[in-house]
C-alpha positions in Angstrom: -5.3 25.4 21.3 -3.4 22.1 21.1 -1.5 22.2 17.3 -3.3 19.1 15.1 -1.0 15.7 15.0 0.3 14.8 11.7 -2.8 12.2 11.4 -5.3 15.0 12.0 -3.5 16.9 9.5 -3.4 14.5 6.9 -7.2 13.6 7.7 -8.0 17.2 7.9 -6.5 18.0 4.0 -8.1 14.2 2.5 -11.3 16.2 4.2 -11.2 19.2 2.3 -9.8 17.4 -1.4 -12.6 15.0 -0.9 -14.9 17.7 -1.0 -13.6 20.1 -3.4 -13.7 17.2 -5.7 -16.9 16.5 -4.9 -18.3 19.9 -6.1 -18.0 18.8 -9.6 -20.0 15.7 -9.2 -23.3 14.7 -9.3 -25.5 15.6 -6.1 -26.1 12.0 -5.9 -22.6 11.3 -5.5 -21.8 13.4 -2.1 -24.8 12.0 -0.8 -23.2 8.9 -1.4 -19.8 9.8 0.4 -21.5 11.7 3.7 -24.1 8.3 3.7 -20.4 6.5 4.7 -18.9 9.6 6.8 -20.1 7.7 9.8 -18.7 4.2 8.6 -15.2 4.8 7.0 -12.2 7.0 7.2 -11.1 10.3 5.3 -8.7 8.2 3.2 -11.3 5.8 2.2 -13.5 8.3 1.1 -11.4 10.6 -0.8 -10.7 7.1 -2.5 -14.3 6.4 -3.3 -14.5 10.3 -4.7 -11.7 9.7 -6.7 -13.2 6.7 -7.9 -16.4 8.2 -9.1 -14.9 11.3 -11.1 -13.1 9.0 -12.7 -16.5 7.3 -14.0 -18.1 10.3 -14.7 -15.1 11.9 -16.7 -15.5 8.4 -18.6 -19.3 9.0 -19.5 -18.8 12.7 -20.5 -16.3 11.8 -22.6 -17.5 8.6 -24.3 -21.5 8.5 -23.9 -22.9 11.0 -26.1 -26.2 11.5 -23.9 -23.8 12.5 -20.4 -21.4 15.2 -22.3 -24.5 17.2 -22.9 -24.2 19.0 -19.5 -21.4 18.9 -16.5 -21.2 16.2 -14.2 -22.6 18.3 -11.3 -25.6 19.0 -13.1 -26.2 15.0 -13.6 -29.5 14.3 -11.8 -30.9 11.2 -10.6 -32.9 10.5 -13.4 -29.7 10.8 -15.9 -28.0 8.5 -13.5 -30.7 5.9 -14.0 -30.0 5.9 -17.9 -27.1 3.8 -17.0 -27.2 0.3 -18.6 -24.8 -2.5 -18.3 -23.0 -2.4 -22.1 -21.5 1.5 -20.4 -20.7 -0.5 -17.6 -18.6 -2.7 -19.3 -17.6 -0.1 -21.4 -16.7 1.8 -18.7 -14.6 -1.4 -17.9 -12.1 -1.9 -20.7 -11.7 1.8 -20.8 -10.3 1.4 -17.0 -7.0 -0.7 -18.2 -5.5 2.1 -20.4 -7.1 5.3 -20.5 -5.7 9.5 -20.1 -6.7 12.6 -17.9 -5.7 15.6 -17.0 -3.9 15.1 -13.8 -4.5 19.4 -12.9 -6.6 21.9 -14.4 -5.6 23.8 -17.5 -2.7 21.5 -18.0 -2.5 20.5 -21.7 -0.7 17.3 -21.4 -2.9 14.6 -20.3 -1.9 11.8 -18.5 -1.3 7.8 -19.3 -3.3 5.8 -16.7 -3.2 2.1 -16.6 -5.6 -0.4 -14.2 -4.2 -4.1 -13.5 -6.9 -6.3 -12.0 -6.5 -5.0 -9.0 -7.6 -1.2 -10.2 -10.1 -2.4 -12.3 -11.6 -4.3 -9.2 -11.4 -1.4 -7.1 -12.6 0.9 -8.9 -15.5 -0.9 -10.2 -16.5 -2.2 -6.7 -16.6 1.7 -5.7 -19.2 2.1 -8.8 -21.2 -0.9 -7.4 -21.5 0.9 -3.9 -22.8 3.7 -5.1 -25.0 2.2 -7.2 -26.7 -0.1 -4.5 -26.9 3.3 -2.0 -28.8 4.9 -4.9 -31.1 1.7 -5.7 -31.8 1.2 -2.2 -32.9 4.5 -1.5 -35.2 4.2 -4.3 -33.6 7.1 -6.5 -32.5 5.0 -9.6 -34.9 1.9 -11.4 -32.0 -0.9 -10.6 -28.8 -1.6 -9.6 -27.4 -2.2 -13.2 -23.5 -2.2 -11.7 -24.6 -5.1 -10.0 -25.2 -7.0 -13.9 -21.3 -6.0 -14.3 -18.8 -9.0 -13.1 -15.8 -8.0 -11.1 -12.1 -8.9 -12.9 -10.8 -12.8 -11.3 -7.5 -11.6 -9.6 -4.6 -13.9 -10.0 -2.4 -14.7 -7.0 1.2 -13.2 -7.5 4.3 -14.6 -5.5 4.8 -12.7 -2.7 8.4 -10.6 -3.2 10.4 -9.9 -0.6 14.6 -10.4 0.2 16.4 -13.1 1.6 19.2 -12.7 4.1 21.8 -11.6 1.6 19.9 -9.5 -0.1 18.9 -7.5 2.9 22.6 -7.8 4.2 23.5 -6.0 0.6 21.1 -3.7 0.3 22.0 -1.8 3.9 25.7 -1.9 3.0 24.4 0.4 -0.2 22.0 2.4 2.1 25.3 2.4 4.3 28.0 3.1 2.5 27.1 4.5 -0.9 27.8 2.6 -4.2 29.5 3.1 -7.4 26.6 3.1 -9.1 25.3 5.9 -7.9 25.2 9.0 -10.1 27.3 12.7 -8.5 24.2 14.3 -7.6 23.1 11.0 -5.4 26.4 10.4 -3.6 25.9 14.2 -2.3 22.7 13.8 -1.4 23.7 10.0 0.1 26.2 11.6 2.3 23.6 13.9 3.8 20.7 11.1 4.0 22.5 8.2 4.9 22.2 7.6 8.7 18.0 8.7 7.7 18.4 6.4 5.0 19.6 3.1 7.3 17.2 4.3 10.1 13.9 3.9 7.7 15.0 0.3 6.2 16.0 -1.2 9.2 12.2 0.0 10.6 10.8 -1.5 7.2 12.7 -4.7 8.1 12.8 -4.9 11.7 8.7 -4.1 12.3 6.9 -4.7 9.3 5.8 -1.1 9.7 3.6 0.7 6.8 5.1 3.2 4.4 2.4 5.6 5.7 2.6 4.5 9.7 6.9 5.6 9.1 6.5 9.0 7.9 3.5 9.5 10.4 6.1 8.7 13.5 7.3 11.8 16.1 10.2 11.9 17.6 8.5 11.5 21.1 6.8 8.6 19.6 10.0 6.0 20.6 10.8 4.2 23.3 14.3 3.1 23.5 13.6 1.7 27.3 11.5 -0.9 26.0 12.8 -0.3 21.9 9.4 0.5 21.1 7.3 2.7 18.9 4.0 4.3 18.6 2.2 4.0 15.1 -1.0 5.6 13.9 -2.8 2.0 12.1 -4.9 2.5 9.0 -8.5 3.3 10.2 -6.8 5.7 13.2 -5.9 2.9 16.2 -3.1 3.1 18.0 -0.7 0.5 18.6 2.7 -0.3 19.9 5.6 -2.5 17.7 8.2 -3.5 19.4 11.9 -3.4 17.6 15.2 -4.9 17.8 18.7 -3.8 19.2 20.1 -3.4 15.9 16.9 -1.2 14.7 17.4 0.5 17.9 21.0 1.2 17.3 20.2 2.7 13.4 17.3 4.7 15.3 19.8 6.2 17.6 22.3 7.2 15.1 19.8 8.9 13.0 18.7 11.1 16.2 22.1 12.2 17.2 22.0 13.7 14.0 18.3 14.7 13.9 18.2 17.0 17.1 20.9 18.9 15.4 18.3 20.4 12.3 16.0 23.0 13.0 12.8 22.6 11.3 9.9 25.2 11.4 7.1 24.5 14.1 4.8 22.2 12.1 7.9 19.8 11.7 9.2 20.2 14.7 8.3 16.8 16.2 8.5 14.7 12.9 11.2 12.0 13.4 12.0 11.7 9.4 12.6 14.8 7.6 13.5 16.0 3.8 15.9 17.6 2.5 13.8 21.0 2.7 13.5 20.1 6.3 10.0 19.0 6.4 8.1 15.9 7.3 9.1 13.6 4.7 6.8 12.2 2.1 5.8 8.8 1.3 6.7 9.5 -2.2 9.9 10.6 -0.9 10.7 7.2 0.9 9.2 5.0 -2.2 11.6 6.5 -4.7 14.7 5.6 -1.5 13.8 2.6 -1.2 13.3 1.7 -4.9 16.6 3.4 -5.5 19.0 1.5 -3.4 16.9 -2.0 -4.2 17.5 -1.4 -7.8 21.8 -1.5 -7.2 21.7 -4.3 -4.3 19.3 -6.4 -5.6 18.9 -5.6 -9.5 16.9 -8.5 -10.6 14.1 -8.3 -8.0 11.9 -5.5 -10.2 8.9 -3.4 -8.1 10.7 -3.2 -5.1 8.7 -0.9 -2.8 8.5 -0.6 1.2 5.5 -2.9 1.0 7.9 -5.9 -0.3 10.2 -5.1 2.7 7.3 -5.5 4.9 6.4 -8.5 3.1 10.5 -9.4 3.9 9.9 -9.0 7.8 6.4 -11.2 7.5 7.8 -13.9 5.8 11.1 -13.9 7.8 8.2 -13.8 11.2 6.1 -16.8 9.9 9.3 -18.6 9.2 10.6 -18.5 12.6 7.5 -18.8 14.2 4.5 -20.4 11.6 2.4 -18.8 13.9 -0.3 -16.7 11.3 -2.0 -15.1 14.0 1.5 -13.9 15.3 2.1 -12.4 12.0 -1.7 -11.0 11.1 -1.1 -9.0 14.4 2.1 -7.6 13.4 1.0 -6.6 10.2 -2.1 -4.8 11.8 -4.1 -6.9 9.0 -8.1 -7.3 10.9 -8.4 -10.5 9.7 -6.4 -13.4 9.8 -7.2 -14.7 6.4 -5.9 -12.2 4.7 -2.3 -12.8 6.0 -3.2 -16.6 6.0 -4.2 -15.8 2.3 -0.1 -14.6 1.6 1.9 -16.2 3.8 0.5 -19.9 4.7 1.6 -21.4 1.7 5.1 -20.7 3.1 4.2 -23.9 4.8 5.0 -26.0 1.5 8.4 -25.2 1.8 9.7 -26.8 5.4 7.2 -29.8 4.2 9.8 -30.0 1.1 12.6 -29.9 3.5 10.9 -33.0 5.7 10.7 -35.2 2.9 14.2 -34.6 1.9 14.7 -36.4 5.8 12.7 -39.2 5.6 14.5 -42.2 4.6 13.0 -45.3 2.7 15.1 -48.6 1.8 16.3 -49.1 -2.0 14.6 -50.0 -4.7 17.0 -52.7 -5.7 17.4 -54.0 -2.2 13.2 -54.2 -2.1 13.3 -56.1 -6.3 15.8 -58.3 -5.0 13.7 -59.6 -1.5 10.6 -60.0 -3.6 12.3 -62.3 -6.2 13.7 -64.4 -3.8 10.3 -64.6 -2.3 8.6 -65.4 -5.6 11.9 -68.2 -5.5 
């Protein structure tokens, strides 16, 4: 039997959480979940589980009439004693609230929702609702009374050519700045290090999509590689000599570990000698962006893929160039980020266009009016 991909392992494990979270929720709400097996992917739905506990850990704790009895014991008719003030309740509670992140830790954890959160968690609440109204087990859809959050458009964040310049010399060559225990560790991650940046920068890759890629997944005949997209398809992104060259670097040294057999074909590895995490490349990425480029705060690999979009729609200001290497489904939502980009070559035309004097223009009217 063929060993499972790293995909199929990660789907297999969001598979199995999704469901052992599940067994302390309502009947009504795994229901729910297999009513969308067909529809979305394991990530989604471990999401929407997620989701949901955290609503019902929210009315056993703060609605006297639902911490009478566990959440798995809620049936539909407690369900449909729901009104909209515990919705928006259940609302404010969602920017700044504390749980228990495992079970029979003591220490509960700080959690805070921007309007993004709050959005998404709330829109996971209206879903199930509407899959309970519409198959006639609850009264009415009272999530549907509750208004989603207006979400503000932030500037986009992402590093111009310096910054990117500077920020692989510290990936490169170390910095001053970094503490004992990091220049040991930098001398053994580097060449990994420059490799996973230059991919960020060069592709536009995901965070997720970069830790998923095998070492048989390149191409260095056509400097290509093959990513797993969100929702499972398959495509090809295509890559520059100069990403090629940080690639080939990192694999001289690469072949040289010795990993166990479920590692054996990953292309990025840990310091343990695993796959490495996304967690893992987050905190790199946010460490060497907070010496090179100190004043740009929340750098993350999604900014750096928001680097190689906005450097692609600049040389191009084609959208549907971009949406396709972004892997985005719909055009609008890279049109959404990126168009505006537009207003700044405008700017730099009307700095060209040339219009006479004012003085020279007063001066031929009065002798007119003369």
């Amino acid at each position: 039997m063929a060993s499972e991909t790293y995909q199929e392992q990660l789907a297999t494990f969001r598979t199995e959480r999704t469901r052992e979270m599940l067994r302390s929720l309502p009947k009504s709400c795994s229901d729910f979940i297999n009513s969308i097996a067909l529809t979305t992917s394991p990530l989604t739905r471990m999401a929407y589980t997620i989701d949901l506990g955290t609503f019902c850990e929210f009315a056993s704790r703060e609605i006297p009439y639902f911490s009478q009895k566990p959440a798995s014991e809620w049936t539909d008719e407690d369900i449909d004693k729901f009104c909209a003030r515990d919705l928006h309740t259940y609302s404010d509670y969602l920017t700044l609230y504390f749980k228990r992140t495992d079970e029979g830790d003591e220490n509960a954890r700080m959690f805070r929702n921007h309007e993004c959160g709050v959005m998404r968690k709330l829109s996971s609440l209206r879903s199930f609702f509407d899959f309970l109204f519409k198959a006639e087990r609850i009264g009415s859809n009272i999530a549907a009374l509750v208004s989603l959050p207006k979400l503000h458009e932030k500037p986009i964040l992402y590093l111009i050519g310096e910054e990117v310049n500077r920020l692989l010399e510290v990936a490169a060559e170390g910095d001053s700045q970094l503490t004992d225990r990091q220049k040991k560790w930098h001398q053994l991650t580097k060449k990994r290090d420059v490799a996973i940046l230059m991919l960020f920068l060069g592709t536009g890759i995901r965070v997720s999509e970069c830790v998923g890629i095998d070492i048989d997944d390149l191409d260095f005949h056509l400097n290509a590689v093959l990513v797993t997209r969100k929702g499972g398809n398959q495509v090809i992104l295509y890559f520059p000599q100069e990403v090629a060259d940080a690639l080939q670097a990192y694999l001289q040294e690469r072949k040289t570990i010795e990993t166990d057999p479920e590692n054996r074909k990953a292309l990025f590895l840990s310091m343990q000698k695993k796959r490495i995490s996304q967690r893992a490349v987050q905190l790199m990425v946010k460490k060497y962006c907070s010496i090179a480029v100190p004043l740009k705060k929340r750098m993350s690999p999604h900014k750096l893929r928001s680097t190689y979009a906005t450097r692609l729609y600049h040389e191009t200001e084609d959208i549907y160039l971009v949406a396709d290497a972004l892997g985005h489904s719909d055009v609008n939502t890279t049109r959404r980020h990126y168009a505006a980009m537009s207003d700044i070559r405008r700017r730099e035309a009307a700095k060209n266009v040339h219009l006479p004097e004012m003085v020279n223009v007063s001066e031929n009217i009065e002798k007119k009016d003369e």
